[in-house]
N, C-alpha and C positions, 0 to 999 in steps of 0.2 A: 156579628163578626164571624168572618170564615173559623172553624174550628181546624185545627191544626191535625194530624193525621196521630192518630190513637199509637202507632208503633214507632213515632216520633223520638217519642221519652221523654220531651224538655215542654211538653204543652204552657208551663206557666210562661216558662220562658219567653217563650214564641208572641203570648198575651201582651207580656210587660213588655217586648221590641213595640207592638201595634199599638199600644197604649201611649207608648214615648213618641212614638210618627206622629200620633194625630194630636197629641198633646202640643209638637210642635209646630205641626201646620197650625193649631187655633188659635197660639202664640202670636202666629204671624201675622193671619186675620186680625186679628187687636191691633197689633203694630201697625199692620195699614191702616185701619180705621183710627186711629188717633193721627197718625202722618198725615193722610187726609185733611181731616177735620180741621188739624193747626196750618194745614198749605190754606186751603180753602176759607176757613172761616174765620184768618184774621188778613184774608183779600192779600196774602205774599206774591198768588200768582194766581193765573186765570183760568177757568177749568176746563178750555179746550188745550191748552198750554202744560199745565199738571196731566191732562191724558195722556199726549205726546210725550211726552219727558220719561213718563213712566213706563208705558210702554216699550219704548225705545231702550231704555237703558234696563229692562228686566230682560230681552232679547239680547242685549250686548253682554251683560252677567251670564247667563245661561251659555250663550256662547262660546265666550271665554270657560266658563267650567267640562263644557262637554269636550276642548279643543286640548285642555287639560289632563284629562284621563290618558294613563297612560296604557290600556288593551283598549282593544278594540270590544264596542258592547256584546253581549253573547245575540241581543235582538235585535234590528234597526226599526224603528216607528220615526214616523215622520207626521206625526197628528192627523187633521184635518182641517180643509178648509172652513167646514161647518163651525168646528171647535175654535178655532180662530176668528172667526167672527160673532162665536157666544162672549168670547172674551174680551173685544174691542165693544162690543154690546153694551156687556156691564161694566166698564170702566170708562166711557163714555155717559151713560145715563147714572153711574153715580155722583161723575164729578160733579155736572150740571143740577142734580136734584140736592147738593148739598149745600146749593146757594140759595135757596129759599126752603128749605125742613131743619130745624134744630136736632140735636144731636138723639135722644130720644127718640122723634117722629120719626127719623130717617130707620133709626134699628127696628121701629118695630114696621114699619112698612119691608124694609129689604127683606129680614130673615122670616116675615110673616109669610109673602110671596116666594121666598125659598123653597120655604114646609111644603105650602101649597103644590107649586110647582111638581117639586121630586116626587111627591106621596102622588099626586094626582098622573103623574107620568107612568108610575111605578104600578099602580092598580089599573090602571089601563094595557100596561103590557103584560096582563096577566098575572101578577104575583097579589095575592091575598093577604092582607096584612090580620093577624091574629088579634084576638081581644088586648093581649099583655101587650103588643105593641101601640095599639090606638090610644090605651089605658097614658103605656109611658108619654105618647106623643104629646097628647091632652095636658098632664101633669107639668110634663117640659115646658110648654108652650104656655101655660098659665104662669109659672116661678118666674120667665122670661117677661110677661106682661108686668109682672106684679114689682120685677126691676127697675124697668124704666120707665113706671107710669107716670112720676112726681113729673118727668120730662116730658110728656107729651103734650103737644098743642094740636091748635088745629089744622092739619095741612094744607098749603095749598095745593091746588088743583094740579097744578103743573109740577111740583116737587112731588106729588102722591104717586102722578102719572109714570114718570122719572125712573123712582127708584125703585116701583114696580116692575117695570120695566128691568134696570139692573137686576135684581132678585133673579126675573123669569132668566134672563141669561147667564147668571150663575147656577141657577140650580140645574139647568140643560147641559152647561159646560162639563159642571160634576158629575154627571150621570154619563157625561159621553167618555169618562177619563178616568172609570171604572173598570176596562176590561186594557188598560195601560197595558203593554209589556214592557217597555223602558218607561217610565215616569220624564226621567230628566230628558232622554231624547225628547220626548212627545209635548212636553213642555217649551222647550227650546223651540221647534216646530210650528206649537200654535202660536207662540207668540210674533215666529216669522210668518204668518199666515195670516196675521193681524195688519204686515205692516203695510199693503192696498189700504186699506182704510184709516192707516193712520198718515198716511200720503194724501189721501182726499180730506182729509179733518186740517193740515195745514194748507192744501190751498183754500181752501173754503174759512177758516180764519186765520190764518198769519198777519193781516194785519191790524187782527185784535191783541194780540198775544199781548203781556206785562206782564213781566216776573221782575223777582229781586233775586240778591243772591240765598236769600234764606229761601224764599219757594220755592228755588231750583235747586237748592240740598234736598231737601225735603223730598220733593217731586222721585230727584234719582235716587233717594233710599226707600220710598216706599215702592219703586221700581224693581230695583234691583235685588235689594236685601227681603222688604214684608210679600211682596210680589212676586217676583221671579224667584228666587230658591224656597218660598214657601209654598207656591203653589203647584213647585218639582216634587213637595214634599208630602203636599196631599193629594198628588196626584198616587205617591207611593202608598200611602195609608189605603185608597179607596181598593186599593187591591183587595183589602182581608175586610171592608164592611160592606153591608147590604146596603143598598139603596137608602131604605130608612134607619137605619143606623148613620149614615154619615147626614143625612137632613136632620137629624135630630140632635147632633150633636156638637153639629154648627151655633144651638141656642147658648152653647157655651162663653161665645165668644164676648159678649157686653161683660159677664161677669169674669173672666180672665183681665178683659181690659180695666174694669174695676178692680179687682187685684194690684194690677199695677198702677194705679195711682196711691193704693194703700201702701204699696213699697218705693215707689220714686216720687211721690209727690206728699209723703205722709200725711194723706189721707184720712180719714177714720174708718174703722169696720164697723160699720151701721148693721142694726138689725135688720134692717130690709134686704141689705145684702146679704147677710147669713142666711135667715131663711130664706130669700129668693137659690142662692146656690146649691141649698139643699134640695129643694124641690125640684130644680134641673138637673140635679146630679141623680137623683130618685129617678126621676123621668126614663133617662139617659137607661140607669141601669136596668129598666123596667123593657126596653126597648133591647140593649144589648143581650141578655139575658133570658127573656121570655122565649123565645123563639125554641132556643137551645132545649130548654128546660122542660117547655111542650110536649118537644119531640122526643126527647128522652123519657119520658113520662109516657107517653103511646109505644114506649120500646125501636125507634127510628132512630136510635144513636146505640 
């Protein structure tokens, strides 16, 4: 995490806004991935159908909020077309890989090819990741496995393919929405840059599409609300973390979503989840922290 400027005076402060940002992007994350999973895996609607919906109506929210604002932004970003087609990527190759991988399969295939992805993009552009980071990375990624193992099967071919696939273009997306200056222009943006391809996704099935009216709530709340102002939201967080601090901290998101079923769905707090949370929260802190503490310790802070 970017450290905040030494003559600042409010450093904790500064921590505890960056800590609340990505607290609630991860929030969100969960939200969509339960939204999902209830559109999709009780067949309310179809998953070129749930792509279109969401997409669309996370662009019309964005919209509508940037139209909103009453000054003009201090930056204008207008995304890119690259970053808009990571994102029509992964929201396409999730819908479809969640009609054959269980809920389980699918977390750890997505956020396994996440890791991969950002870390292997990140060390290839030069940046050297430290012992304390690999350490946390390792730790994280093991509490994450050790979550959702009781759930995993065997995948198929085509669901593994899939949501590989989704992973590699979320983790591409996050790494290109890292050097943000508006978050929420640049979101509103990509997802208008998404919308060629989601023009070709209805003529190529439109006359597959079935939905009810519950898929099509669903569809527009993981669109507009877990979707569009959440991924305004992390695109805001990726400002103040490194590369591998936000790959790492996305293993978050299973055990958040697990939370909430312990509080809306009363749930139980199972021991696997406890110590699975710890052990990514270790991770995590192992990852935010090392780097920092390195460098100060070599006298570089």
């Amino acid at each position: 995490m970017t450290q905040p400027a030494l003559n600042d005076g409010k450093p904790a402060l500064h921590a505890v806004k960056i800590m609340a940002i990505t607290g609630l992007a991860l929030i969100a994350f969960a939200a969509n991935s339960v939204l999902c999973r209830l559109a999709l895996g009780e067949g309310t609607i179809d998953a070129a159908g749930f792509t279109v919906v969401r997409l669309v109506s996370g662009m019309l929210t964005l919209g509508l909020i940037l139209q909103c604002q009453r000054k003009s932004p201090r930056s204008v970003s207008r995304g890119s077309w690259g970053s808009g087609a990571m994102l029509f990527l992964y929201a396409i190759a999730f819908s479809f890989a969640y009609l054959s991988l269980d809920t389980g399969t699918g977390a750890l295939i997505l956020f396994g090819s996440v890791q991969v992805t950002m870390v292997l993009l990140t060390v290839l552009s030069g940046h050297r990741l430290i012992w304390s980071e690999w350490l946390g990375l390792i730790m994280a990624f093991t509490g994450f496995v050790y979550l959702i193992l009781p759930g995993v099967t065997t995948p198929s071919l085509l669901g593994f393919c899939l949501m590989a696939i989704a992973g590699i273009g979320w983790g591409v997306y996050t790494l290109r929405g890292r050097g943000s200056a508006n978050p929420l222009m640049d979101t509103t943006y990509n997802f208008l840059r998404a919308l060629p391809w989601v023009l070709v996704t209805l003529l190529l099935a439109h006359d597959r599409f079935s939905f009810s009216s519950q898929g099509l709530l669903l569809a527009l709340m993981s669109g507009g609300l877990a979707s569009g102002v959440g991924y305004a939201i992390w695109y805001t967080a990726l400002r103040e973390l490194s590369a591998t601090q936000a790959a790492v901290v996305q293993l978050l998101v299973p055990v958040i979503a697990a939370l909430g079923g312990v509080m809306f769905v009363s749930e139980p707090i199972t021991l696997r989840l406890t110590i699975a949370g710890g052990v990514i929260l270790g991770g995590i802190l192992m990852v935010v922290l090392g780097r920092y503490y390195t460098a100060r310790g070599r006298g570089a802070v």
